[in-house]
Each structure stands twice: as structure tokens, then as C-alpha cells.
C-alpha positions as CSV (number, residue, x, y, z in Angstrom):
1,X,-81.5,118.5,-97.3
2,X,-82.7,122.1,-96.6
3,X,-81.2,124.0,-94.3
4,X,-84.4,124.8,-92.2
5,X,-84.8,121.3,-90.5
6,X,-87.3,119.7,-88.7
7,X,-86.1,116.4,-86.6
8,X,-87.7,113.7,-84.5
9,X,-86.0,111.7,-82.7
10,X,-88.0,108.3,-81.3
11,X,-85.8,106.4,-79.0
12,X,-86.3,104.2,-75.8
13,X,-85.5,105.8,-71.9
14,X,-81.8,104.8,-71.4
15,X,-80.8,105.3,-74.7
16,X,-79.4,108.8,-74.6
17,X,-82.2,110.2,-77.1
18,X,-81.8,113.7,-74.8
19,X,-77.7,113.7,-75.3
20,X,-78.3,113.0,-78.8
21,X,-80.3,115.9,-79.4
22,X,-78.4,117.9,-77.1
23,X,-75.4,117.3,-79.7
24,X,-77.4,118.1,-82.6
25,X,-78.7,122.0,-81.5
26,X,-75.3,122.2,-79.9
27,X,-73.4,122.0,-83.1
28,X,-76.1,123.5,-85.2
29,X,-75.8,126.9,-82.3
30,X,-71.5,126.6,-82.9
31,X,-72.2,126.8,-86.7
32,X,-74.6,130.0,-86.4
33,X,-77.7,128.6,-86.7
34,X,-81.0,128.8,-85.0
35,X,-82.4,125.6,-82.8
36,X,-84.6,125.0,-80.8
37,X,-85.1,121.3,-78.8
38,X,-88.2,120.1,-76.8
39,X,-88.9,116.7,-75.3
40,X,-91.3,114.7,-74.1
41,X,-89.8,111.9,-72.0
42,X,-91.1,108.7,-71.6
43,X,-91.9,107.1,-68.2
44,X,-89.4,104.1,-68.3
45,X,-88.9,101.7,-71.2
46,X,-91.9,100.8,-73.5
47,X,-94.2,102.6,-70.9
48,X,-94.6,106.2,-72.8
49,X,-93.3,107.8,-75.8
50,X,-89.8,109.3,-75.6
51,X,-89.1,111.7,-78.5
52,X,-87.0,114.9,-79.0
53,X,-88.0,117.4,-81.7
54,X,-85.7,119.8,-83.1
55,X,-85.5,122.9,-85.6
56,X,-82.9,124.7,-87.0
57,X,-82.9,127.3,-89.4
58,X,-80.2,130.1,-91.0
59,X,-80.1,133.1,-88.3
60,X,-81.3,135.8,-91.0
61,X,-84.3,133.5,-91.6
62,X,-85.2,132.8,-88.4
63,X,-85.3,136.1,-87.1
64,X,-89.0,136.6,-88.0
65,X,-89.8,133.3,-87.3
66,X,-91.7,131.3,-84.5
67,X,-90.1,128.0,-83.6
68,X,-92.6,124.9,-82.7
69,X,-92.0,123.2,-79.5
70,X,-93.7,120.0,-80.8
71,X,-93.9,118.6,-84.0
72,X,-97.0,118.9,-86.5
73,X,-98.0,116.2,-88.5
74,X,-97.0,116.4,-92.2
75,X,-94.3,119.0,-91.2
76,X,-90.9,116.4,-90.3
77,X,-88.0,116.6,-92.2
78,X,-86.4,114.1,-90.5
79,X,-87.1,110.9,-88.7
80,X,-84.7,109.0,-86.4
81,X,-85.6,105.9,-84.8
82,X,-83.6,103.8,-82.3
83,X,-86.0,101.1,-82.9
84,X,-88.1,99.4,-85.4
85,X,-91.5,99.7,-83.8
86,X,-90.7,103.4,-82.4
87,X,-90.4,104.3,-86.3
88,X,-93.5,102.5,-87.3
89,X,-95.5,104.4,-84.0
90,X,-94.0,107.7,-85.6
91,X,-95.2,106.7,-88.8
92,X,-98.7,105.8,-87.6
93,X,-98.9,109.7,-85.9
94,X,-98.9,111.3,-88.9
95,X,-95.4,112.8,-89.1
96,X,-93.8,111.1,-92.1
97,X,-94.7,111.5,-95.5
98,X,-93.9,110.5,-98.9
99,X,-92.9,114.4,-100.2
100,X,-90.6,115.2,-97.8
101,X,-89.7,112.7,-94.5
102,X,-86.1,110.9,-94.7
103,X,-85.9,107.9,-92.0
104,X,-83.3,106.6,-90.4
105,X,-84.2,104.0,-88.4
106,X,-82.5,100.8,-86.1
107,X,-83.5,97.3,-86.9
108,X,-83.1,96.1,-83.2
109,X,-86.3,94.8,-81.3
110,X,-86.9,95.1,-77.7
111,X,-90.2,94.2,-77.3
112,X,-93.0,94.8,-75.8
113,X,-95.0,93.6,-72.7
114,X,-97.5,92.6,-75.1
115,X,-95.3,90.8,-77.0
116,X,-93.6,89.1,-74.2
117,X,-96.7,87.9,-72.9
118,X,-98.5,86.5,-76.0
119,X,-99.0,82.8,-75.6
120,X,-97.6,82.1,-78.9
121,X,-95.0,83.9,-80.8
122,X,-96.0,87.4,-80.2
123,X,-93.4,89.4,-82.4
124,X,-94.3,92.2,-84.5
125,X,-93.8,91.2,-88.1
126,X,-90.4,92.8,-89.0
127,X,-91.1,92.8,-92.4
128,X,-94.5,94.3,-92.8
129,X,-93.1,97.2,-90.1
130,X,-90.3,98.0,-92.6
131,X,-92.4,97.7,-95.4
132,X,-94.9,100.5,-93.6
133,X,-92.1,103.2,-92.9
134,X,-90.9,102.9,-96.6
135,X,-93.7,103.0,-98.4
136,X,-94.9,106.3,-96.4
137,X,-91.7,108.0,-96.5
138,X,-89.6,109.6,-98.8
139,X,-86.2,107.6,-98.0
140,X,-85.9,105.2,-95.5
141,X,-82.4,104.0,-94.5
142,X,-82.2,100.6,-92.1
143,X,-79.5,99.2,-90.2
144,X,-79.0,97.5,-87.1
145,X,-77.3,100.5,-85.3
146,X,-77.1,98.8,-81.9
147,X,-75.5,95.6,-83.0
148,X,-73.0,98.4,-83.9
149,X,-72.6,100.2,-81.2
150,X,-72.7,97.0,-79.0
151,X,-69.3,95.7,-81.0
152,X,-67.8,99.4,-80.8
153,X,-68.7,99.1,-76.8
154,X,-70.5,102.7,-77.1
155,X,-74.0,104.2,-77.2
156,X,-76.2,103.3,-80.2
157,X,-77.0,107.7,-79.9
158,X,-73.2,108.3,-81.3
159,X,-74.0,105.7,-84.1
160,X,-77.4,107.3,-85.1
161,X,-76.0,111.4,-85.0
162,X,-73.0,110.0,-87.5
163,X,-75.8,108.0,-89.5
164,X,-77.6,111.6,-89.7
165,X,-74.7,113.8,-90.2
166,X,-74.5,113.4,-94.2
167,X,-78.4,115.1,-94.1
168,X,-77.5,117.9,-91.6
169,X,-76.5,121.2,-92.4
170,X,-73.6,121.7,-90.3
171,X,-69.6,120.2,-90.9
172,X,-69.2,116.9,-89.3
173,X,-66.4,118.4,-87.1
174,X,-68.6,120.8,-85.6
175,X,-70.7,117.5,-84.5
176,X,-67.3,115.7,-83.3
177,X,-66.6,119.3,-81.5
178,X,-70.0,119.3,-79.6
179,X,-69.0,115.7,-78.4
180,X,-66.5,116.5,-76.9
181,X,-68.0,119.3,-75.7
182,X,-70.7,117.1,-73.6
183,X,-67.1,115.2,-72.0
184,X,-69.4,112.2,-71.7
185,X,-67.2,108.5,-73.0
186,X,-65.7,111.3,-75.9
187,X,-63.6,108.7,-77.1
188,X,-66.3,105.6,-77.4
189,X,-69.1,108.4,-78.7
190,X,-66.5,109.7,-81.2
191,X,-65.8,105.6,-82.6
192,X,-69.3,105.1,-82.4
193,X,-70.2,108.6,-85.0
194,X,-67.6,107.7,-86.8
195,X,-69.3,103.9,-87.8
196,X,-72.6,105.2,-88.3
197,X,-71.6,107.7,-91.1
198,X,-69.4,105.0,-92.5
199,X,-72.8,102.9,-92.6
200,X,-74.9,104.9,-94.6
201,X,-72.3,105.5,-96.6
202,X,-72.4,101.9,-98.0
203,X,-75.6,100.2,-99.5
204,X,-78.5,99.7,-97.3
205,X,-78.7,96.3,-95.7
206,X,-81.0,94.1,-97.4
207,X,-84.8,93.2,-96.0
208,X,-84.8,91.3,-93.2
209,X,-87.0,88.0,-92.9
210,X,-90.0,88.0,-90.4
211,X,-89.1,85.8,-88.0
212,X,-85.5,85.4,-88.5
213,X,-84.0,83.6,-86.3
214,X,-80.7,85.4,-84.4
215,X,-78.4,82.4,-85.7
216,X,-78.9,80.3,-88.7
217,X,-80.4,76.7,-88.3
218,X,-77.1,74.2,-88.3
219,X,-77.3,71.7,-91.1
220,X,-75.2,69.3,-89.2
221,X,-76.0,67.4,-86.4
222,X,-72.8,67.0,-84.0
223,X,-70.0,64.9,-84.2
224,X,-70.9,61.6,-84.3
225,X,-75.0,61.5,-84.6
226,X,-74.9,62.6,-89.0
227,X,-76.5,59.0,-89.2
228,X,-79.7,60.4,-87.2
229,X,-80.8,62.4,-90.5
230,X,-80.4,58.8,-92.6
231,X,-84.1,58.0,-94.1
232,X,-85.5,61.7,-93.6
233,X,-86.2,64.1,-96.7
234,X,-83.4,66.6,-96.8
235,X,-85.8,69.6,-96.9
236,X,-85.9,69.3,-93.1
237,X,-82.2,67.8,-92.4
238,X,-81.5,71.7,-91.5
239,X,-84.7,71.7,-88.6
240,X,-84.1,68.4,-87.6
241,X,-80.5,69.1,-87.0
242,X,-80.9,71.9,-84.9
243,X,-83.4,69.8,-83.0
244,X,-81.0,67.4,-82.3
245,X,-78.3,70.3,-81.1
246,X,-81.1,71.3,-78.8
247,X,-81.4,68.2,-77.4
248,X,-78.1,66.8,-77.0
249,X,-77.4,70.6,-75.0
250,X,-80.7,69.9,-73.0
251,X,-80.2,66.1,-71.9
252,X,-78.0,63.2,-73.8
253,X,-78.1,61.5,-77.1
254,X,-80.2,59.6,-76.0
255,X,-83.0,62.1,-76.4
256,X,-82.3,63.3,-79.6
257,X,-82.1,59.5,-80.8
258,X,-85.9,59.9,-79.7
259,X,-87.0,62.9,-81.0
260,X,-85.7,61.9,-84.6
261,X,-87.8,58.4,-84.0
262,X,-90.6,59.9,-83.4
263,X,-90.2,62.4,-86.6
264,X,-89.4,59.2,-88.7
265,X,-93.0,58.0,-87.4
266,X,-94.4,60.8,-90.0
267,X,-92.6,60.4,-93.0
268,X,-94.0,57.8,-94.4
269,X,-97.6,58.8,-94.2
270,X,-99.6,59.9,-96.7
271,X,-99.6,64.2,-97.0
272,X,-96.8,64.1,-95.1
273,X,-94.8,67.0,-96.6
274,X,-91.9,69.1,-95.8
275,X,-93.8,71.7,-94.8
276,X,-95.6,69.8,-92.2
277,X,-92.4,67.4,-90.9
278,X,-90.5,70.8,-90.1
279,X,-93.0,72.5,-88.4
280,X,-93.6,69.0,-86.4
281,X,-89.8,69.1,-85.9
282,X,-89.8,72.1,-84.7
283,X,-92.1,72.1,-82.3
284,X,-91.0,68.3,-80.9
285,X,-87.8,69.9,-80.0
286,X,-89.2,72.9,-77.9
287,X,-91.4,70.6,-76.5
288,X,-88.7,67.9,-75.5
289,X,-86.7,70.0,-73.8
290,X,-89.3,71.7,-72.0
291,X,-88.5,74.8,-69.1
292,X,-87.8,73.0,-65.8
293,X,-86.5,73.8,-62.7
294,X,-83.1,72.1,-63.6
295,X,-83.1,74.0,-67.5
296,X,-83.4,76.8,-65.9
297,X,-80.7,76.6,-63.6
298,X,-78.4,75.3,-66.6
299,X,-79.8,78.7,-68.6
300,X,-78.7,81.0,-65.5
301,X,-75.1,79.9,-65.7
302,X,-74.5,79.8,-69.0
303,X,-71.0,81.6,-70.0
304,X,-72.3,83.6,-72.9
305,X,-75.7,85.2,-70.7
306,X,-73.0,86.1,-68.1
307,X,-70.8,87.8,-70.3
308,X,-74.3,89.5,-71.7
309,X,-74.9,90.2,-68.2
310,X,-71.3,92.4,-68.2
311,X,-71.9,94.0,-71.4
312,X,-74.8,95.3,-70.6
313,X,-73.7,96.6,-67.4
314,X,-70.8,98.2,-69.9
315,X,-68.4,96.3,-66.9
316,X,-64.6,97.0,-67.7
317,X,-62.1,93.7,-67.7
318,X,-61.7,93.4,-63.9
319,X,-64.9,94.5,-62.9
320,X,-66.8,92.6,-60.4
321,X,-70.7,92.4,-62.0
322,X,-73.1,91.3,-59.1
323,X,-76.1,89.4,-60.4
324,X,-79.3,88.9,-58.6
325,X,-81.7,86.4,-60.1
326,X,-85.5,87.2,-59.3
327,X,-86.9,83.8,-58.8
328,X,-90.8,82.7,-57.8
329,X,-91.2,79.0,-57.4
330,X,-94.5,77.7,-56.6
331,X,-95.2,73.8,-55.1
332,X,-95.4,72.5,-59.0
333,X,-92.0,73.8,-59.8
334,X,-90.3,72.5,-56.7
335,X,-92.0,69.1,-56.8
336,X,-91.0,68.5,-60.6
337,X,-87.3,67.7,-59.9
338,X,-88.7,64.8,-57.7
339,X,-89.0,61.3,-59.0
340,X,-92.5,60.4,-59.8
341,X,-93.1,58.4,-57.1
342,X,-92.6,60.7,-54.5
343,X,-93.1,63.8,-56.3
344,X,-97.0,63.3,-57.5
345,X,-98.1,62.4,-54.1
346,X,-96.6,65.4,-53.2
347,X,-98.3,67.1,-56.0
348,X,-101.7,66.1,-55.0
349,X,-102.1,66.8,-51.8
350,X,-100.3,70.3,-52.3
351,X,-103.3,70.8,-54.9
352,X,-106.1,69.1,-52.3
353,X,-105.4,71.6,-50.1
354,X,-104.7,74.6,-52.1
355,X,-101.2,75.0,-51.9
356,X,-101.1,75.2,-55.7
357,X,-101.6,78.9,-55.7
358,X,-98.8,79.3,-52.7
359,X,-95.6,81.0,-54.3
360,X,-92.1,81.6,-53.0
361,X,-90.4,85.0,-54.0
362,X,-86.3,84.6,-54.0
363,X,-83.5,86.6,-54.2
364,X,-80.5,84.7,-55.2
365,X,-77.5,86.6,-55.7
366,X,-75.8,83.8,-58.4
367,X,-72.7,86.3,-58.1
368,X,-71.8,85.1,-54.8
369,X,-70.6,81.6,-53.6
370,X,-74.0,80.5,-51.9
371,X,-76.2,81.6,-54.5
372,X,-73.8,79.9,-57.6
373,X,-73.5,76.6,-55.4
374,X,-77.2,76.2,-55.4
375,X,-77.9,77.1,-59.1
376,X,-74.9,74.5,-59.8
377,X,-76.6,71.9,-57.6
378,X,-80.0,72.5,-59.6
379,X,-78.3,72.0,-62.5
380,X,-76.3,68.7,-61.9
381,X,-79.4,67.1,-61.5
382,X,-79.8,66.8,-65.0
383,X,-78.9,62.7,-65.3
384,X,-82.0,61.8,-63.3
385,X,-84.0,64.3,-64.8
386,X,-86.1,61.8,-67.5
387,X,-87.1,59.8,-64.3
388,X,-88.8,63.3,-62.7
389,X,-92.5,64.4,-62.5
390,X,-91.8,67.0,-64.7
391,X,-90.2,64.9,-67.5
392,X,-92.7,62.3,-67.4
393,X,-95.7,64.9,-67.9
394,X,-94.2,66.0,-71.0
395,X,-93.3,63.3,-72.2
396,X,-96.9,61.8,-71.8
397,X,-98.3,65.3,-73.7
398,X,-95.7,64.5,-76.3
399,X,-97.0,61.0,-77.0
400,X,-100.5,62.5,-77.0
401,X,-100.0,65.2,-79.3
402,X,-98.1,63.1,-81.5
403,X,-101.3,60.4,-81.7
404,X,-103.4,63.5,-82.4
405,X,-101.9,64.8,-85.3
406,X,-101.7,61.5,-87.0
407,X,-105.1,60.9,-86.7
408,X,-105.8,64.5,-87.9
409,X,-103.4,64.0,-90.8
410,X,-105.6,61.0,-91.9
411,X,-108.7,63.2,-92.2
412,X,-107.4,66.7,-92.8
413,X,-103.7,67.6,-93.6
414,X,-104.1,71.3,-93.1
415,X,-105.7,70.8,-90.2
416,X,-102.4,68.3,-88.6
417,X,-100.8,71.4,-89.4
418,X,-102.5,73.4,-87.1
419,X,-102.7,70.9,-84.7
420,X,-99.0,71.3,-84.6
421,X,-99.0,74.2,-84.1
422,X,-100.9,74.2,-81.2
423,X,-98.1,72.8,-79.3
424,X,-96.7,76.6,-79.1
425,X,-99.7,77.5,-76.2
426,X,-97.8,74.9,-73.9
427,X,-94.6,76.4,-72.8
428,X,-92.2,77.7,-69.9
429,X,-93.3,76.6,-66.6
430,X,-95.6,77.9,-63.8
431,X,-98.8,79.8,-64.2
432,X,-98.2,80.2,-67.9
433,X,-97.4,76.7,-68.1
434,X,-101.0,75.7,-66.3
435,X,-102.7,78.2,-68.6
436,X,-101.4,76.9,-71.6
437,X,-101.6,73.5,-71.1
438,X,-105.5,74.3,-69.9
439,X,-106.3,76.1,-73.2
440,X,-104.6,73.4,-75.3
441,X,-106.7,70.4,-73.3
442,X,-110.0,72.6,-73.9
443,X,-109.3,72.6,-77.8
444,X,-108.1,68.6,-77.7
445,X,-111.8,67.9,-75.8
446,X,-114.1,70.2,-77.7
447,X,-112.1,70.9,-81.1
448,X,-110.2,67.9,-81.9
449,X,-111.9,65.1,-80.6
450,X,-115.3,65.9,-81.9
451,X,-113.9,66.8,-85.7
452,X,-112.4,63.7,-85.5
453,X,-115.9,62.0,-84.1
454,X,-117.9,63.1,-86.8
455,X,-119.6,65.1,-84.0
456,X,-118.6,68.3,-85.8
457,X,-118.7,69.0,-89.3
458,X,-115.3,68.5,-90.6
459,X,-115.2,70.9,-93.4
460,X,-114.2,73.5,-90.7
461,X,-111.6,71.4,-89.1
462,X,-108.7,73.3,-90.1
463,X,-110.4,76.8,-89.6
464,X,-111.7,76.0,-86.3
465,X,-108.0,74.8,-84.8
466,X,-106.8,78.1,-86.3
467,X,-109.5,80.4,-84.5
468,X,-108.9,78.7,-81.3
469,X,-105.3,78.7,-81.2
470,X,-105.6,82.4,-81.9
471,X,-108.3,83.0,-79.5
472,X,-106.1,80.9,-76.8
473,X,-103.2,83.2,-77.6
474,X,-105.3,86.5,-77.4
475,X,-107.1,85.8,-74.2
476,X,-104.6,83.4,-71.8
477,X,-107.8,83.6,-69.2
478,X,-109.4,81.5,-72.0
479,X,-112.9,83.2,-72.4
480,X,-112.6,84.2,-75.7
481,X,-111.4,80.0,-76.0
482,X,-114.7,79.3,-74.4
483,X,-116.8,81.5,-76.7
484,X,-115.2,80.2,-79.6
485,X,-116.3,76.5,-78.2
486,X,-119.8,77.7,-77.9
487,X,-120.3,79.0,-81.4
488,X,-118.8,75.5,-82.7
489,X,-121.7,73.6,-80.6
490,X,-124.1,75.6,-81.7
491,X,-122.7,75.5,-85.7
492,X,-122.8,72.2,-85.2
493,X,-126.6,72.2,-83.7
């Protein structure tokens, strides 16, 4: 690496992108270098761009010379990212190239709003962003540097300036010497340089999958229910098996006993293949242990999200972590817990005379006694759960979906397939839930039922499931659904 650097730095607000660059032109300054650092911070997390750009050059050189306070396109030695869609974003502005631009870049995700929002799975594809940042840049190094600095309880900045240090100009001691210089956690940011330049050190980790789950799928089910994956193919024992995890956590054996009967429905059908039995799998779990009241209460109180909750408050053993859970129920959520026979005369006249839209905005500190009893009371009502509104909704959909596909897989197998997946716009609870299940009824009514009629032509079956999924996803309104109804009508005309 030459000695006059430019360096970008892309990370998120809270990251300590400005201590991290502070480090880098105070060592650089200790070593008798030039430098130079400008920012431009961001607004809050995923709501601007937060970069730092640096330059440093030998003194004798940089005598005559005129330091930029941004960074020009083309003209970026090096790139460090602190996330995988910052480095594609920096990638996309034009300031790494294939002659000269080394990145360094985390593999961690936090997404977007956009992402959060999308109906379906809205990820970015974490293969096709890797694949842009190496095939524009000269090297590209990857590593999830905040799993790191997560296990070595320090910032993921300390990580990334020892990941760097091998390409800067100045002694690693000098960088170690401006830590300790800043007196900020010396001790964790000094563990935490020293594992990033043991990390590039070593081979850089492999690609990773899009899609890849944070655990792997368990090819077991639990103790006790190995005879549920008895007369399925074994290329989905792994899905299935999870499923039935899933649902044994969520309710009782019972309903996992279900869920693989109604998988078992499939197999023996004609164009019934793996692929389509794990997608159906898949989706029949989410579905069967869909987001109620009483889920998420069991969800809040889980031990591993509490001890989340402390690490990322970086609490110390004794610490007291107060947690306040924003909550906003509206009639549908409270009456769901209810059994049916109360809770849809409830529901009705809540919706005749427009209660429906009414929400209640709660602030439940779970942290205290008061606010844990009640979450623990919401969540012991999980053994009369299957007899609630809720429950009995979904598991009507279910049965309904289910009858859909087979009748699709009869006429079309690709397009069974993306029947199934249409089950992924119904989901979580609330508004989204009610948009959701809207969009997915409109594509049942006007898609499904007509391809299946003869009504429409069937050649486009599978295409025209696939377009309105997507335009569902896009647009959770559903005008872009309805627009894509229209043109069908009118093909079909």
C-alpha cells in the first residue's frame, strides 16, 4: 500500500466511525505524517450517509500539496465498511475501482426500513451485494467483524482499524498508542484491534448463502416425535423437522402431529417434488404458529432476547437493564385471545361501529414486577389458545390454502409453487396482518379461482401468481395488486 492514502470509512451512527478515524490521523500525525479527516455524519441509523474520509501523505510530500476534504470518485485507496449494504452504497458512488480500491468490509446486516417493511422477505441479496464490491474492486476482504466484536464485548471500530492496520503506513504500536491515547474502553478497543488483524491474517471466510439462515435447520425432530418424519422423502426430513421444533415451542405435540399430517397429504400426489413439499413445509409452520397476542408475550420473555437486551446495552454482571416494551393493540388483537364464541361477537360489533381502526398505545416496563406479571399472564394462556378467535382464523386460512394448492398442483405444478408462496403476504398481526390477508384474498378471487375456472387462460397461471405476489409485496396499499387484476381481465377479454 502507498504511503499517500486515501480512506473512506462507511459505517452506521453509533458505531464509532468518528473515533475510528480519529485513531487513524492520530497515529498517522505521532508517526510524522500528514492527515487530514472530514465527515459527513449521518442523521441517525439508516437515515443518511455516515462516512469519514481521510489522507495521509509523507510530510516532504505534502508540503506542496492540497488535501481534499471529500472524496472524488475513482481516487479511494481504501474502503472500510461496517456493513454490507454501506459497502455496496460506496461502491455504487463511484469510489471503488478495479486498479486501485482495497475493501474491507463487515458481513453483518441491519436492515433497512424498506426491508423491514416488505411484505415478503425483503432482504437484500447477500450474495449478489458481495459479488458487486469484488468484482469492482481491487481486493475485497469479508468477515463478520461485529459477530467479533460482540464475543470480545467491544466496538466492532477497534476490530475494523486492526483489520486495516496490515495496509497502513504507520507501526501497529503507534495505532495501539493512539488508543490509548483516546482513554475510551483502552483495554476492550485494544482486544478488539488485536482480533481484527488476527482476522485478515487468516483466509478470507468463504461466500455466504443468500438467505442463510442465522442457525442451521435441525435434522432431528425432539425426543420422542423421530417417528413424525416416517413415510416422508428424506430431502425435506431437515425442513420438516424444524417445523416440528417450531411447533412443539409454539403450542404442544399435538400441533406438530398436525402439521406433518397435513404435509403427508402432498406426498403422494402427482409433481409433488422436494422442492415443492419444503417450500409447503415451510411456509405451514410459519403459518401454524402464527403472531398472536399470547406468542408475543412468550417472544418478550424469552431468556436469550433478554440477555440480547443486556448486551446490547453493554450491561456489566450486576447491572440492572430496565426494559420498556412499546406495545399498540388495537380491538382485533385484544379480542383474539377470546374463545370464539364470545370473541367474534365482540369482533363484529367493534367493526360495525368502527372501532376497528381504534388503537391503544402502551408502555409496559416488562423490567418491573407489574409489567412482567402481565406479559406472564399473556403468556400462560397458551393451553386454551387452539380454542381462540385467533387460532381458529388461521387455522381456517390454513385449510383453505392447503385445498388451493392441491387443486393448482393438479393443473399447474409451478404455479402450486407459487401459490405457496403466497402464504408469506399473511403474517404478524394488526394492520399488516389485515393488509396481507386482503391482498392474498384479492389474488385467491381474481387470480386463483378464475385460472382454475377456465375463466382465465391458464398458460399464464404460474406467471400471473408470481406478478401479483410481487406487486402485493411492492405496494401493501394494494393498487399496484389491483392494476395487475385489471390487465388479467382485460388479457383475458
Amino acid at each position: 500500500m502507498s504511503r499517500h492514502l486515501r480512506i473512506l470509512i462507511a459505517a452506521l451512527g453509533g458505531e464509532g466511525g468518528g473515533v475510528l478515524a480519529g485513531w487513524i490521523a492520530d497515529a498517522a500525525v505521532a508517526e510524522g505524517f500528514m492527515a487530514q479527516r472530514t465527515s459527513i455524519p449521518g442523521v441517525a441509523q439508516r437515515t443518511g450517509a455516515t462516512t469519514y474520509y481521510i489522507e495521509i501523505m509523507d510530510r516532504a510530500e505534502g508540503q506542496s500539496a492540497v488535501m481534499a476534504l471529500s472524496p472524488c470518485p475513482g481516487e479511494v485507496d481504501l474502503v472500510v465498511a461496517s456493513e454490507l449494504l454501506e459497502a455496496t452504497r460506496v461502491v455504487h458512488g463511484g469510489f471503488v475501482t478495479q486498479d486501485r480500491t482495497t475493501v474491507i468490509s463487515s458481513t453483518q446486516r441491519v436492515f433497512t426500513i424498506q426491508e423491514r417493511m416488505a411484505m415478503g422477505d425483503g432482504r437484500a441479496d447477500v450474495q449478489q451485494m458481495r459479488g458487486v464490491v469484488e468484482r469492482f474492486a481491487r481486493q475485497a476482504t469479508f468477515a463478520d467483524f461485529g459477530a467479533i466484536a460482540a464475543s470480545a464485548s467491544c466496538h466492532v471500530n477497534s476490530v475494523l482499524l486492526g483489520a486495516i492496520s496490515l495496509l497502513l503506513p504507520m507501526q501497529p504500536d503507534s495505532l495501539r498508542a493512539a488508543i490509548r491515547r483516546d482513554g475510551r474502553a483502552v483495554d476492550a478497543n485494544l482486544r478488539g484491534f488485536d482480533l481484527g488483524r488476527n482476522v485478515v491474517t487468516q483466509a478470507s471466510p468463504g461466500p455466504v448463502a443468500p438467505g442463510t439462515p442465522d442457525r442451521p435447520l435441525r435434522a432431528l425432530p425432539p425426543v420422542g416425535l423421530e417417528d413424525l418424519l416416517e413415510g416422508l422423502p428424506s430431502g425435506i426430513h431437515a425442513t420438516v423437522s424444524e417445523g416440528i421444533h417450531r411447533l412443539v415451542d409454539f403450542q404442544d405435540e399435538a400441533l406438530a402431529r398436525s402439521f406433518v399430517q397435513k404435509i403427508l397429504r402432498f406426498v403422494s400426489l402427482p409433481n409433488a417434488d422436494d422442492e415443492l413439499l419444503n417450500e409447503l413445509a415451510r411456509h405451514l409452520a410459519v403459518r401454524m404458529s402464527s403472531e398472536d397476542t399470547i406468542r408475543v408475550a412468550q417472544l418478550k420473555l424469552r431468556d436469550e432476547r433478554l440477555l440480547r437486551l443486556a448486551r446490547e446495552a453493554k450491561a456489566r454482571d450486576g447491572d440492572i437493564v430496565e426494559v420498556t416494551e412499546f406495545l399498540k393493540p388495537g380491538p382485533e388483537e385484544l379480542l383474539s385471545v377470546l374463545p370464539l364464541w364470545i370473541g367474534r361477537p365482540l369482533l363484529v360489533a367493534s367493526q360495525r361501529l368502527r372501532l376497528s381502526s381504534l388503537s391503544f398505545p402502551l408502555k409496559i416496563r416488562t423490567s418491573g414486577i407489574f409489567g412482567f406479571l402481565l406479559l406472564k399472564m399473556l403468556a400462560a394462556m397458551k393451553p386454551w389458545r387452539p380454542k381462540s378467535l385467533r387460532a381458529i382464523q388461521e387455522a381456517a386460512w390454513v385449510d383453505e390454502w392447503l385445498t388451493l394448492v392441491e387443486a393448482s398442483l393438479a393443473v399447474d405444478p409451478a404455479a402450486a409453487l407459487q401459490l405457496i408462496e403466497t402464504a408469506s403476504l399473511v403474517r404478524g398481526y394488526g394492520d399488516t396482518w389485515k393488509r396481507g390477508h386482503a391482498s392474498w384474498r384479492c389474488i385467491t378471487d381474481d387470480v386463483v379461482q378464475p385460472m382454475l375456472s377456465g375463466r382465465l387462460p391458464r398458460q399464464h397461471f404460474a406467471d400471473a401468481l408470481l406478478q401479483a405476489r410481487l406487486a402485493a409485496q411492492a405496494d401493501p396499499e394494494g393498487h399496484r395488486l389491483n392494476d395487475l387484476v385489471k390487465s388479467l381481465k382485460s388479457l383475458a377479454a
